[in-house]
C-alpha positions as CSV (number, residue, x, y, z in Angstrom):
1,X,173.2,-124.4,9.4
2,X,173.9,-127.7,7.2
3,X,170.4,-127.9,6.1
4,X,171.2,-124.4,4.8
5,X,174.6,-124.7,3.1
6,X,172.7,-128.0,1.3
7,X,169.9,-125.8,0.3
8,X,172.3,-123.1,-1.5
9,X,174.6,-125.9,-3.6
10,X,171.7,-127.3,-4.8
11,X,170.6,-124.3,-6.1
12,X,173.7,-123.4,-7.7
13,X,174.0,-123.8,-11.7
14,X,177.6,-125.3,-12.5
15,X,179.5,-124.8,-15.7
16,X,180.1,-127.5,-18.4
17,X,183.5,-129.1,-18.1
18,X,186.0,-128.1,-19.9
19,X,188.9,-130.4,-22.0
20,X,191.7,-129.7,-18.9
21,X,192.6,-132.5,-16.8
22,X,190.6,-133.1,-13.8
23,X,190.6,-132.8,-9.9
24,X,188.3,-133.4,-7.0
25,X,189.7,-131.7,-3.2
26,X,187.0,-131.9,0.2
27,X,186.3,-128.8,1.8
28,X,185.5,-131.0,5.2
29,X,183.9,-128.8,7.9
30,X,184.0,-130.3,11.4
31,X,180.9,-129.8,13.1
32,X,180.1,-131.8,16.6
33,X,177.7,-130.2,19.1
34,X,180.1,-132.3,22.2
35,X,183.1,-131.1,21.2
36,X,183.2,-128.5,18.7
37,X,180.3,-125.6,19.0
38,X,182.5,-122.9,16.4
39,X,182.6,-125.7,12.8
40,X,185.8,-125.9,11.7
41,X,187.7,-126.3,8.1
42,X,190.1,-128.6,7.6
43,X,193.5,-127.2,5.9
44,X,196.4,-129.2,5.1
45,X,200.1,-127.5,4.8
46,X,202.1,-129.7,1.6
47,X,205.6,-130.7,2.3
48,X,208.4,-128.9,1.0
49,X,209.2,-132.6,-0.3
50,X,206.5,-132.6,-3.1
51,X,207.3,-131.3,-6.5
52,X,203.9,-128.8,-6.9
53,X,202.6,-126.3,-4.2
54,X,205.3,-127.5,-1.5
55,X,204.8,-126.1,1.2
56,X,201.6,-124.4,0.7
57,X,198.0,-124.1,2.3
58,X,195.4,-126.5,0.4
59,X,192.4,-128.6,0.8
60,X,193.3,-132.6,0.6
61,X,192.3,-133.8,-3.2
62,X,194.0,-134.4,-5.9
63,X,193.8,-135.6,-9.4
64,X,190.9,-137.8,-11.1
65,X,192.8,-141.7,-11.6
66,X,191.0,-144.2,-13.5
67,X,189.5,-146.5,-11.0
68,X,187.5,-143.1,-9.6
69,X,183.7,-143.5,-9.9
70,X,184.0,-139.8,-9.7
71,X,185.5,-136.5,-8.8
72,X,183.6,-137.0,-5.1
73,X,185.3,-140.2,-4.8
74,X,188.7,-138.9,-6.1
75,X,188.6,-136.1,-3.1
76,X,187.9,-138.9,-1.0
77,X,190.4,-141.1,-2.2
78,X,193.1,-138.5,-1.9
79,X,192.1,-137.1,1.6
80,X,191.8,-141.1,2.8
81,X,195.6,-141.2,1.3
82,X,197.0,-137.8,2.4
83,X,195.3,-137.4,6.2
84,X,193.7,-141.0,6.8
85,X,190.0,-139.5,6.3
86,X,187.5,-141.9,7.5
87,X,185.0,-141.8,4.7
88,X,181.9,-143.2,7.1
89,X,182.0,-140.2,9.1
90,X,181.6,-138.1,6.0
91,X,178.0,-136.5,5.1
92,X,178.4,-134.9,1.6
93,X,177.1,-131.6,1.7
94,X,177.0,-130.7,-2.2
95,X,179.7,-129.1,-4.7
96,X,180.7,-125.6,-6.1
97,X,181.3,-124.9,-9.2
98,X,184.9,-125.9,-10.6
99,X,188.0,-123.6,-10.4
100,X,191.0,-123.9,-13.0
101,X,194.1,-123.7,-11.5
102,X,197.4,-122.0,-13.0
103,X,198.4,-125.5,-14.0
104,X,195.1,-125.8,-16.0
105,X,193.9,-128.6,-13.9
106,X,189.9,-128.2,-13.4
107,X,189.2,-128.2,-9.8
108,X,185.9,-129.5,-8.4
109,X,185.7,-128.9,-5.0
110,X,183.0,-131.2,-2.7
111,X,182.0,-129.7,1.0
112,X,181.5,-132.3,3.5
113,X,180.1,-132.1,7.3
114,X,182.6,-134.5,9.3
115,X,180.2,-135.7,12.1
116,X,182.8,-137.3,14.7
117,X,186.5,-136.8,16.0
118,X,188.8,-138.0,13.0
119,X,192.4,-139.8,13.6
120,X,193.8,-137.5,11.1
121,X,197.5,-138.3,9.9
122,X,199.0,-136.9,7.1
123,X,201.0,-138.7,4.2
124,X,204.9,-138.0,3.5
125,X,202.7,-135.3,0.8
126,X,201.5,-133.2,4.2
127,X,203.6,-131.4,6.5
128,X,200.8,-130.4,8.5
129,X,196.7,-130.6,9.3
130,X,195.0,-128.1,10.8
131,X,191.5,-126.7,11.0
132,X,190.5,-122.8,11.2
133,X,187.5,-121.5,12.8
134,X,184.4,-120.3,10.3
135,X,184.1,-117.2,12.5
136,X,187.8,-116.5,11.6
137,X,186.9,-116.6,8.2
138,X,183.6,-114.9,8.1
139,X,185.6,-112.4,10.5
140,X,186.3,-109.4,7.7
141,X,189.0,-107.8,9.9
142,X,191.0,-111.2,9.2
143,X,190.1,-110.8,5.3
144,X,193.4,-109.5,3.2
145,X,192.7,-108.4,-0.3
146,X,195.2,-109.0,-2.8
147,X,195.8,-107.9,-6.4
148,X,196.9,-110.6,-8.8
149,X,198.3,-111.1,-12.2
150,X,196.4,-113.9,-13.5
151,X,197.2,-114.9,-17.4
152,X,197.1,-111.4,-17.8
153,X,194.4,-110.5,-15.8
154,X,194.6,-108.1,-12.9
155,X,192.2,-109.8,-10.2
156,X,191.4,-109.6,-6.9
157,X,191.7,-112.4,-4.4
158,X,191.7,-112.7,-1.3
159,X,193.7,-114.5,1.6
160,X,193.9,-114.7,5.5
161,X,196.7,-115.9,8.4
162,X,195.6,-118.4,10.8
163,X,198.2,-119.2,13.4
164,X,200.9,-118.3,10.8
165,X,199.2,-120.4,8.1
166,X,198.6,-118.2,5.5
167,X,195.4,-119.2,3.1
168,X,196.7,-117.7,-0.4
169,X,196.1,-118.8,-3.9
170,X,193.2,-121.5,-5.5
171,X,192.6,-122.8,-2.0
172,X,191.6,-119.0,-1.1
173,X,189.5,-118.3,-4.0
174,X,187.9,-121.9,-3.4
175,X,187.6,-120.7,0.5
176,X,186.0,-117.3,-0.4
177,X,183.5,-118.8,-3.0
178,X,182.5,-121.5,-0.4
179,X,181.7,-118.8,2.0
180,X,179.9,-116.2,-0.3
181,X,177.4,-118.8,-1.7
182,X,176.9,-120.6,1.9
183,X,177.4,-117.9,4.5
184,X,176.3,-114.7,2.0
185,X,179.6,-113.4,3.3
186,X,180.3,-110.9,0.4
187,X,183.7,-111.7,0.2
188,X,185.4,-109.6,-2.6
189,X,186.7,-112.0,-5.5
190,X,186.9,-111.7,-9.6
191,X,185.9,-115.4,-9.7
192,X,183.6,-114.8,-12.5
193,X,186.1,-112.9,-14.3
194,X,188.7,-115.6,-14.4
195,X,185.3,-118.4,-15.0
196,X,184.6,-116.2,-18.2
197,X,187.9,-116.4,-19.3
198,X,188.0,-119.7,-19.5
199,X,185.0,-120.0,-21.2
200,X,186.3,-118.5,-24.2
């Protein structure tokens, strides 16, 4: 399975930057034959203390600082800071192509296989860590299609409900794309509609 999801990033062709401000999150999959046999992805739930997203699903990341070597080290910086990830355990997988979110911020998201049991903790920016199945998300009886109004656009996005967690939004579309490319799970998404967009 890794050697797999490595094969299809690198094979992926990833659009030129754009001027927007920058971001790096880590789609961290937690794979260990001893303990866990179904991987898992790591969620995090924001506080309803933060001023942005409170109290929404997301992946840990964050935005580019100067200091950052680059947008992989920025999503490990921030997931180090927000749920204490230990970066040695940490096998970088690849990236997908970037996302822009409704705050114009350009979202590069970087998958990771976490090879070990993690002491994860979140900051006073995370209510909540929790991990959700692959089979849950491959599942297409858990898949809820929604219709959204994005800058005019009607698109359609999907999002699921793990455990009362519900998976909406960027970290969705992000979730959906990840699974498409590496699991050929035809997930429905107007990804390249809203990429196009912004390439104009």
């Amino acid at each position: 399975m890794i050697d797999s999801i490595k094969q299809k990033l690198e094979k992926l062709n990833l659009h030129n930057p754009t001027s927007y401000k920058k971001a790096g999150v880590f789609i961290g999959i937690l794979y260990f034959d001893d303990l866990i046999k179904d991987p898992e992805i790591i969620f995090t739930k924001r506080s309803e203390k933060v001023s942005t997203h409170s109290g929404e699903v997301s992946f840990p990341g964050g935005k580019w600082e100067d200091g950052d070597e680059s947008l992989y080290q920025t999503a490990l910086r921030e997931s180090f800071e927000e749920i204490s990830l230990d970066q040695s355990n940490v096998k970088k997988l690849g990236e997908l192509d970037y996302l822009i979110s409704r705050h114009k911020i350009e979202v590069h998201p970087y998958i990771g296989l976490i090879e070990s049991k993690q002491n994860l903790v979140p900051n006073e920016e995370i209510a909540e860590i929790f991990s959700v199945p692959l089979s849950f998300l491959l599942n297409t009886d858990n898949i809820i299609e929604n219709e959204l109004d994005r800058d005019g656009m009607k698109v359609i996005i999907p999002s699921w409900v793990y455990n009362g967690h519900r998976i909406w939004g960027l970290t969705a579309m992000l979730t959906a794309d990840f699974l498409n490319i590496c699991f050929e799970a035809n997930i429905g998404t107007d990804l390249e509609i809203i990429r196009k967009h912004y390439d104009n």
